[in-house]
Backbone as JSON Lines, residues from 0, in Angstrom:
{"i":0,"aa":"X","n":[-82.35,-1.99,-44.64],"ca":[-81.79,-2.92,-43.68],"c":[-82.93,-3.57,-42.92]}
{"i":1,"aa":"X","n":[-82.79,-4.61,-42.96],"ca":[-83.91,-5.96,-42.51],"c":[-83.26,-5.85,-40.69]}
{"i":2,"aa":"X","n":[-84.58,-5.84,-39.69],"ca":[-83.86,-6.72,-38.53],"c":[-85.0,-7.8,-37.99]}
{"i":3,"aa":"X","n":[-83.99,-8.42,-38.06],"ca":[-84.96,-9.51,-37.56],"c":[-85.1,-9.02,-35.58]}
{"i":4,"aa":"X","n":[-86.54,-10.12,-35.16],"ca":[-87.06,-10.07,-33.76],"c":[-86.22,-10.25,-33.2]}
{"i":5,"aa":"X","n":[-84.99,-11.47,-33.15],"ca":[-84.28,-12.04,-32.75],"c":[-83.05,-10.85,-32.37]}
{"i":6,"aa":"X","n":[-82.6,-10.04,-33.3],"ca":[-81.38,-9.0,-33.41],"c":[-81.83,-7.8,-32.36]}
{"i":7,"aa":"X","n":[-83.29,-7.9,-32.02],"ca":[-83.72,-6.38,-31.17],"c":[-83.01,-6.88,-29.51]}
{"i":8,"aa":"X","n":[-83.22,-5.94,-28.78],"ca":[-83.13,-6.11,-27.81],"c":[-83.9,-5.07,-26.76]}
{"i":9,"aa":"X","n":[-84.28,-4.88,-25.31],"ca":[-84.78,-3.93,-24.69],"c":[-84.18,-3.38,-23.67]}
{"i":10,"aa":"X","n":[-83.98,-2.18,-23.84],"ca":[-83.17,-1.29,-22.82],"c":[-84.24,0.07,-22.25]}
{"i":11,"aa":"X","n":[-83.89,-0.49,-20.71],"ca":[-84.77,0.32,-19.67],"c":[-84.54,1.98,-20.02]}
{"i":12,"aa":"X","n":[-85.24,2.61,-19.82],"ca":[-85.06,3.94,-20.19],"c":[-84.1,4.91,-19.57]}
{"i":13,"aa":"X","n":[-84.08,4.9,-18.46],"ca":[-83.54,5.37,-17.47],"c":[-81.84,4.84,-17.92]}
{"i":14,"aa":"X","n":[-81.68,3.4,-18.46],"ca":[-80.33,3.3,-18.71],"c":[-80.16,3.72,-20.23]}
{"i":15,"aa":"X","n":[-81.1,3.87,-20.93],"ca":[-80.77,4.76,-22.51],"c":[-80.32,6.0,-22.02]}
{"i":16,"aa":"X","n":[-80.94,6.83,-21.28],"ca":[-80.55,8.13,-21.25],"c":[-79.54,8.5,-20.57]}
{"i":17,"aa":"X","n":[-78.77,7.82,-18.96],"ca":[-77.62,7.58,-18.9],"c":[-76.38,7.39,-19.72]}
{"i":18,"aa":"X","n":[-76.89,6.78,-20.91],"ca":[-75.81,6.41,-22.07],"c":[-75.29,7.34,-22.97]}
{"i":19,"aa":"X","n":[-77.21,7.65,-23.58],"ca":[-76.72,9.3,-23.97],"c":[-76.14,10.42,-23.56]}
{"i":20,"aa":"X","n":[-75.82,10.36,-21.83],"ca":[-75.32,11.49,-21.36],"c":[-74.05,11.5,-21.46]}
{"i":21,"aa":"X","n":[-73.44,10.24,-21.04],"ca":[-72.0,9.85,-21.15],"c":[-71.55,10.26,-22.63]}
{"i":22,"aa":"X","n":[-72.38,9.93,-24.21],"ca":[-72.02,10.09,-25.21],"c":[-71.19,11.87,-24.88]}
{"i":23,"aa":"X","n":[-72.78,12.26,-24.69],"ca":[-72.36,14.1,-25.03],"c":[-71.05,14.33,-23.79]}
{"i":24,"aa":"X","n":[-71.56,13.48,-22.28],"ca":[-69.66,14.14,-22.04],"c":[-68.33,13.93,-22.49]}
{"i":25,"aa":"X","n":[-68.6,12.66,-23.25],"ca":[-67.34,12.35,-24.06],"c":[-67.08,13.06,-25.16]}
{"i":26,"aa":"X","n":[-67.76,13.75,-25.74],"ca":[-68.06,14.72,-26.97],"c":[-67.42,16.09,-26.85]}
{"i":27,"aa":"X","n":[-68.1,16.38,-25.75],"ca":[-67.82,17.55,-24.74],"c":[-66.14,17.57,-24.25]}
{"i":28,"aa":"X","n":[-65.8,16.45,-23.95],"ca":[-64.53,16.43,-23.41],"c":[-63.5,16.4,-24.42]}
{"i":29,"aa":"X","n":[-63.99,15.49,-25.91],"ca":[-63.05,15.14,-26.83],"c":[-62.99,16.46,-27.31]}
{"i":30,"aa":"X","n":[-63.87,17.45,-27.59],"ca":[-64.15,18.62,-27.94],"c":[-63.31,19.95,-27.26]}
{"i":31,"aa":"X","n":[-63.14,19.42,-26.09],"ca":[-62.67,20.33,-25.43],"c":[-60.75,20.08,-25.32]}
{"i":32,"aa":"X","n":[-60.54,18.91,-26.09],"ca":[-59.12,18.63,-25.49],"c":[-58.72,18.9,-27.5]}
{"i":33,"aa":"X","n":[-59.44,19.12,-27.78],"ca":[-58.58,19.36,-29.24],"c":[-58.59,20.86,-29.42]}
{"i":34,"aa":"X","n":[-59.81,21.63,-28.51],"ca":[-59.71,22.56,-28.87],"c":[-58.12,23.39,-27.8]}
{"i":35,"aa":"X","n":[-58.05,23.05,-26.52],"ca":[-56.92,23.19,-26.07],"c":[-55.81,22.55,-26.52]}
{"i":36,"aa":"X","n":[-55.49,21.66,-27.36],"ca":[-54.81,21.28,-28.44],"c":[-53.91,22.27,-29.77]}
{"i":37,"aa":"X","n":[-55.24,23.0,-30.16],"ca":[-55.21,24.16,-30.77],"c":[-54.69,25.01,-30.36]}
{"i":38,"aa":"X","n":[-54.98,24.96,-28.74],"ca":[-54.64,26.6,-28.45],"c":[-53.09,26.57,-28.37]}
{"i":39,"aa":"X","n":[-52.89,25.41,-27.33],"ca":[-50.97,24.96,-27.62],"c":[-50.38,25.14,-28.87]}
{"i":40,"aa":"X","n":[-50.78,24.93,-29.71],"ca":[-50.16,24.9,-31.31],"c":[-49.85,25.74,-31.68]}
{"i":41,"aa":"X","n":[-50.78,27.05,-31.36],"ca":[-50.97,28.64,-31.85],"c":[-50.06,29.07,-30.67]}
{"i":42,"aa":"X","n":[-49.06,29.95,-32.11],"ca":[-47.79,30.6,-31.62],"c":[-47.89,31.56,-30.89]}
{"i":43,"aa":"X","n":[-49.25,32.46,-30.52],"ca":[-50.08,33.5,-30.33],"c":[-49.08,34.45,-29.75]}
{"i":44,"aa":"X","n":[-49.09,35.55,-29.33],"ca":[-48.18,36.88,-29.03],"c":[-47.12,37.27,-28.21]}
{"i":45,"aa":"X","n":[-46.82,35.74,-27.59],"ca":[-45.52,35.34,-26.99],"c":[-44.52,34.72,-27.55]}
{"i":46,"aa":"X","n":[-44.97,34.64,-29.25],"ca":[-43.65,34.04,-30.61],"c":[-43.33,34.84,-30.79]}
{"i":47,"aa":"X","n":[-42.29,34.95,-31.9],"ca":[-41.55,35.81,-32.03],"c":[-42.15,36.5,-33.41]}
{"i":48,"aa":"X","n":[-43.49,35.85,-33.83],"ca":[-44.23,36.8,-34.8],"c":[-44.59,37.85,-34.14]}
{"i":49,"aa":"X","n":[-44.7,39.41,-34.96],"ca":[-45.03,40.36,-34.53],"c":[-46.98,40.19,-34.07]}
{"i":50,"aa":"X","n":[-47.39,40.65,-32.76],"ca":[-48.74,40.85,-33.32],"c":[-48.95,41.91,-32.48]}
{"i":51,"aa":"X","n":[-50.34,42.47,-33.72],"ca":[-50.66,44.04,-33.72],"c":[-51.44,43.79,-32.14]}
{"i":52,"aa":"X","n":[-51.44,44.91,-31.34],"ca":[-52.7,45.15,-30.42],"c":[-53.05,46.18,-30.52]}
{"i":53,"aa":"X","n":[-54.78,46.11,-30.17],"ca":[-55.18,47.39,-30.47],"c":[-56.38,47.77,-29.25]}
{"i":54,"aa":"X","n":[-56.15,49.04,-28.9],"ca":[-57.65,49.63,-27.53],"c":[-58.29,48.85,-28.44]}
{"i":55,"aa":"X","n":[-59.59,49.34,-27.7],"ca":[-61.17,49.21,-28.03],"c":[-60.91,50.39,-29.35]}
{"i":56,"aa":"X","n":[-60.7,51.47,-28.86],"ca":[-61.23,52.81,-29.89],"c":[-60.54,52.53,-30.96]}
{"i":57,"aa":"X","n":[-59.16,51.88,-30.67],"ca":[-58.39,51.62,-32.41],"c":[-59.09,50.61,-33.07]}
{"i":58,"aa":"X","n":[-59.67,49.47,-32.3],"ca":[-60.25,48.81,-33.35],"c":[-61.01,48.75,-34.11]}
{"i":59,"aa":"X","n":[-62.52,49.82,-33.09],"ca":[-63.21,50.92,-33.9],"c":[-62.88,51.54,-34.69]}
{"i":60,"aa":"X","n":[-61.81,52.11,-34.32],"ca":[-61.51,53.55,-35.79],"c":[-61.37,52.41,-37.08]}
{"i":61,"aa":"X","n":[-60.4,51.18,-36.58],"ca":[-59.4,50.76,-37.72],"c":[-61.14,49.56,-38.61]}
{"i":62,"aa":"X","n":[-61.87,49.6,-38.04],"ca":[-62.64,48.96,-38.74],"c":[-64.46,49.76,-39.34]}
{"i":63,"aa":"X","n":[-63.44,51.2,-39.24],"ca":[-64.94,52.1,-39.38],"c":[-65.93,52.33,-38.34]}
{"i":64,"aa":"X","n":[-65.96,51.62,-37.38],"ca":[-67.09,52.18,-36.46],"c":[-67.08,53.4,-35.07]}
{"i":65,"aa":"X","n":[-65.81,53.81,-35.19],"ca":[-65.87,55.54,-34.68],"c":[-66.44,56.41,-35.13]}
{"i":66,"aa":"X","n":[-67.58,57.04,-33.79],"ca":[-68.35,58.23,-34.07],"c":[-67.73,59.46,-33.91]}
């Protein structure tokens, strides 16, 4: 990709990095509203699917790591 002199332009620094910040909070935010998105979606242990709970020590035992 060719640019011509004409197509550049100059941006003060101080307002590049402003810009970039806004990117990552919008990122950050879009990021954060799909992942609470998710969490709404998930039927999690107040549906009427059964789900297992387990102590600390059962999950140990149930995954081998009880001494």
């Amino acid at each position: 990709m060719s640019v011509e002199v004409t197509d550049m332009v100059s941006v003060p620094h101080a307002d590049w990095e402003a810009l970039r910040a806004e990117v990552k909070r919008l990122r950050r935010d879009a990021g954060a509203q799909a992942a609470l998105s998710r969490m709404q979606a998930d039927p999690g242990a107040d549906s009427d699917e059964s789900a297992v709970t387990f102590t600390e020590s059962e999950l140990a035992a149930a995954w081998g790591l009880s001494e």
